[in-house]
C-alpha positions in Angstrom: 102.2 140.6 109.6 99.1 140.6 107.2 98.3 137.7 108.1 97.7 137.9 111.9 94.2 137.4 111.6 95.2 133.7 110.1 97.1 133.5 113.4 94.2 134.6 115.5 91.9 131.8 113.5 94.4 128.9 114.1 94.8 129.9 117.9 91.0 129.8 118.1 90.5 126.5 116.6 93.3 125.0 118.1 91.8 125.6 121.5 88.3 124.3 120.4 86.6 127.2 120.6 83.2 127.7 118.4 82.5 131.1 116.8 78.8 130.5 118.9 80.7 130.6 122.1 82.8 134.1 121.5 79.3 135.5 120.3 77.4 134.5 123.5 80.0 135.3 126.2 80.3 138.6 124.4 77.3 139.6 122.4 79.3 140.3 119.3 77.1 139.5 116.2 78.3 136.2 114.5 79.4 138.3 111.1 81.9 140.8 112.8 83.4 138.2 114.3 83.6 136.4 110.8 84.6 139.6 109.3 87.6 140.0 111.9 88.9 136.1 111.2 88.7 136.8 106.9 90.4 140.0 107.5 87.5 142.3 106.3 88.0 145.1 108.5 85.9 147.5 106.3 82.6 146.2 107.4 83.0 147.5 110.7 84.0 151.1 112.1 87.6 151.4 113.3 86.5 152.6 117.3 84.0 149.2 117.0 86.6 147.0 115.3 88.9 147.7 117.9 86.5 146.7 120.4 85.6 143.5 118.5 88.9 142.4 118.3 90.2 143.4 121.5 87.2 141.0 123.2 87.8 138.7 120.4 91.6 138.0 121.3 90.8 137.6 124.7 88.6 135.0 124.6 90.7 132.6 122.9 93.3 133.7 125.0 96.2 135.5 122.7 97.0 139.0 123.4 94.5 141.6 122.9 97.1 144.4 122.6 99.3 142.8 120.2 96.4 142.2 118.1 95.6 145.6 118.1 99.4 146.6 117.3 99.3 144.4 114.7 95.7 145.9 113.2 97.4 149.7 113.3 100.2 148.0 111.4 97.8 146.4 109.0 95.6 149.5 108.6 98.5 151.8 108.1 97.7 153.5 111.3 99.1 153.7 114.2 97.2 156.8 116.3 95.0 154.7 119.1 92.1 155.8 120.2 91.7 157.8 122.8 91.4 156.7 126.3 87.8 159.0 126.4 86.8 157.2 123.1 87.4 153.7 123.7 85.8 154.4 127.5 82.5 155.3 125.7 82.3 152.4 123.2 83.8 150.0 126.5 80.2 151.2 128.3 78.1 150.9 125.0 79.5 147.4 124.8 79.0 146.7 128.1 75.1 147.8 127.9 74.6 145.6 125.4 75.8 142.6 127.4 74.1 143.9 130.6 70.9 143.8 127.9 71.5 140.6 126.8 71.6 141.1 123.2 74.1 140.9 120.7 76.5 143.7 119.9 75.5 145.0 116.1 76.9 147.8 115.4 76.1 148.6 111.4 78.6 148.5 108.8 79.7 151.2 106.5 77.3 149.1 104.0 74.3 150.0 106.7 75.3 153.1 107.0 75.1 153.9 103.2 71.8 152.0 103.0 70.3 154.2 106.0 70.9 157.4 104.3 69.4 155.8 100.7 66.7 155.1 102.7 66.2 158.2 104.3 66.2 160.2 101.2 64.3 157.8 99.7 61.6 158.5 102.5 62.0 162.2 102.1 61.3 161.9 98.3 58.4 160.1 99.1 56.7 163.2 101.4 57.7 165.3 98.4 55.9 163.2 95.9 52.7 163.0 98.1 52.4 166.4 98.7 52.9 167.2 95.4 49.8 164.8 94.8 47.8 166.7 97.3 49.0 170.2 95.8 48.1 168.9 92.5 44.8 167.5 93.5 43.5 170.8 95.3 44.4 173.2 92.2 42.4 170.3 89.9 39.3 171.0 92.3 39.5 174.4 92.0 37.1 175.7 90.1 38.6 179.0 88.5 42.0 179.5 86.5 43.8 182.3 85.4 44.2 182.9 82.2 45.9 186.0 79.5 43.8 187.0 76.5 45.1 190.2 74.4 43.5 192.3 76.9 45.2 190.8 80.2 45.0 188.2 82.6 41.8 187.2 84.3 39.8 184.5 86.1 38.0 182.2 84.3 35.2 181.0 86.0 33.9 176.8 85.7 30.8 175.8 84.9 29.5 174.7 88.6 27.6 171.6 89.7 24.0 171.7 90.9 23.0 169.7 93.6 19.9 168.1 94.4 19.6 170.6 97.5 20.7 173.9 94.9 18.1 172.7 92.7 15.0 172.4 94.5 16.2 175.9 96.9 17.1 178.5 93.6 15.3 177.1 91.0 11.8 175.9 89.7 10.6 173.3 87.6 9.5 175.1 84.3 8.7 172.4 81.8 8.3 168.8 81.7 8.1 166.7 78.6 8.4 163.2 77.6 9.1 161.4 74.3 9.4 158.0 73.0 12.9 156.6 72.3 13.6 154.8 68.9 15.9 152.4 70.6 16.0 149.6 73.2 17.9 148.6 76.2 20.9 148.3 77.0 21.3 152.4 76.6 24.8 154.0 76.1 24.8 157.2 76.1 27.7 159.3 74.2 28.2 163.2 75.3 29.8 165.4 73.0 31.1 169.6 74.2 32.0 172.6 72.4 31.9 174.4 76.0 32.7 173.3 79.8 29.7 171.0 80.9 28.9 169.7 84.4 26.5 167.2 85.1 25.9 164.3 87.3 24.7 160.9 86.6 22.9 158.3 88.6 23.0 154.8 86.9 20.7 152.7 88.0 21.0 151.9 91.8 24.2 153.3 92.1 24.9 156.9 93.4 24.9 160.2 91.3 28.6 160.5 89.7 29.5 164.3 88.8 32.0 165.1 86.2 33.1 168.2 84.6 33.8 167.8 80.6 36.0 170.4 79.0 35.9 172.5 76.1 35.9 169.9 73.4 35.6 166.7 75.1 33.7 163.8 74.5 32.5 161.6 77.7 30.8 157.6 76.8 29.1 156.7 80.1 28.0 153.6 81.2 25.6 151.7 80.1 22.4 150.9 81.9 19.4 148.5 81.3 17.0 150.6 84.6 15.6 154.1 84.7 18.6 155.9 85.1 19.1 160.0 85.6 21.4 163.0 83.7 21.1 166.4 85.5 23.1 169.1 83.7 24.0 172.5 84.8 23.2 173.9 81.3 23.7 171.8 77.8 25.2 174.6 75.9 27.3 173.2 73.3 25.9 169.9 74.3 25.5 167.1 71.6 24.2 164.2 73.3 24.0 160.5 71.9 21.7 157.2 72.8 22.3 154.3 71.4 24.1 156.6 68.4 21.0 158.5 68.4 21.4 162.4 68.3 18.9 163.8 71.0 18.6 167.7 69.2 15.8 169.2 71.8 17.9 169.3 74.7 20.9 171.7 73.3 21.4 175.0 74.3 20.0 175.2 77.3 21.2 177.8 79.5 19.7 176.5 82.7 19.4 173.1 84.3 18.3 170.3 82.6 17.4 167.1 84.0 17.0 163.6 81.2 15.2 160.7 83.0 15.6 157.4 80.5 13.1 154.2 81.0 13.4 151.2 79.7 9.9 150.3 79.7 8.8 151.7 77.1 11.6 153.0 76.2 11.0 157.0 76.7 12.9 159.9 78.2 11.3 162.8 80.2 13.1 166.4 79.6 12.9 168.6 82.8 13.8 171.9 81.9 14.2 174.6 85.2 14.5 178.5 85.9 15.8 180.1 88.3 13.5 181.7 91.1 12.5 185.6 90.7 
């Protein structure tokens, strides 16, 4: 009795019949009908096993309802489906054929792997928004903190643009010195308080950044006149070539450093804010 699915293979191959043909007169996969001849029933659903076998049987010409019998038996089962049941997967299989493609109904094993999947998916949307969350609070520019008196917001330093620059402030003092080192420049920045500034190396576009209360920042280096606007510079310690640059500290207004190359020079550009 176990072995009925042996008996179904013999009939099938004693009748010259190729696994290709049974899948292309009834657009059963190739692997369920494989899976039905080895006797591995648990890679298909019971309602769809059924099915298979039932078609199988018939196209090598033993009988379909025997087969079944003897599947109950081999299963341990011996409630049928129900005439409503099998209807439905007799129309779904009949689609399939009308179709023209193959019947492949997934296995337990694709089952599993669809939910994995799923979840994994839904794990992803949690990571990215977490990302997005994350980023938005990082651009904020004010935290809450809790000194001894309470909480309270702590404000950032802001950025100046070009545009804020030139509409609520005015160029105060200009001054330009001779540098005691050569090109290539590398400039070192070195915070006791939040600093904001923006750098324009070379060609390339202005990059801002904010450094935090104790930070140092080595930017890149550069060989062309090349631009550091600051917000303020206090607490700022600022380094070229490993030189310390002391008139610049301090400042509680924006500051803009042009460096040259030829000579090597800087011009300090000190602003106020309009009255």
């Amino acid at each position: 009795m176990a072995q009925f699915y042996k008996e179904l293979k013999e009939l099938r191959e004693s009748r010259g019949i190729s696994m290709e043909e049974i899948s292309d007169r009834t657009k059963i996969n190739i692997r369920y009908l494989h899976s039905i001849e080895s006797g591995e029933f648990s890679e298909i659903e019971i309602p769809y096993l059924r099915l298979f076998l039932r078609a199988y049987a018939e196209e090598i010409g033993g009988d379909s309802n025997r087969a079944l019998e003897q599947l109950d038996s081999y299963l341990g089962t011996s409630r049928p489906i129900s005439q409503k049941a099998l209807a439905t997967k007799d129309e779904h299989f009949d689609n399939q054929e009308n179709f023209g493609g193959e019947t492949d109904i997934p296995s337990n094993n694709d089952q599993k792997f669809r939910q994995d999947l799923i979840k994994g998916g839904f794990l992803l949307i949690v990571f990215i928004f977490s990302i997005l969350i994350f980023k938005k609070i990082s651009n904020t520019y004010s935290t809450a903190v809790i000194p001894n008196t309470g909480p309270m917001i702590q404000e950032y330093v802001q950025f100046i643009s070009e545009q804020e620059l030139s509409s609520h402030y005015l160029l105060d003092q200009t001054r330009e010195e001779l540098l005691p080192v050569s090109p290539p420049f590398f400039i070192k920045l070195r915070v006791r308080e939040q600093t904001a500034y923006s750098f324009k190396n070379d060609t390339f576009p202005a990059v801002s950044n904010l450094l935090q209360e104790n930070w140092e920042q080595d930017l890149s280096a550069f060989v062309k006149t090349s631009e550091l606007l600051f917000s303020n510079t206090n607490g700022l310690t600022l380094f070229i070539n490993g030189v310390n640059i002391t008139n610049i500290t301090n400042y509680n207004n924006p500051l803009r450093l042009t460096i040259s190359p030829s000579p090597p020079s800087m011009v300090i550009q000190r602003y106020k804010p309009l009255q």
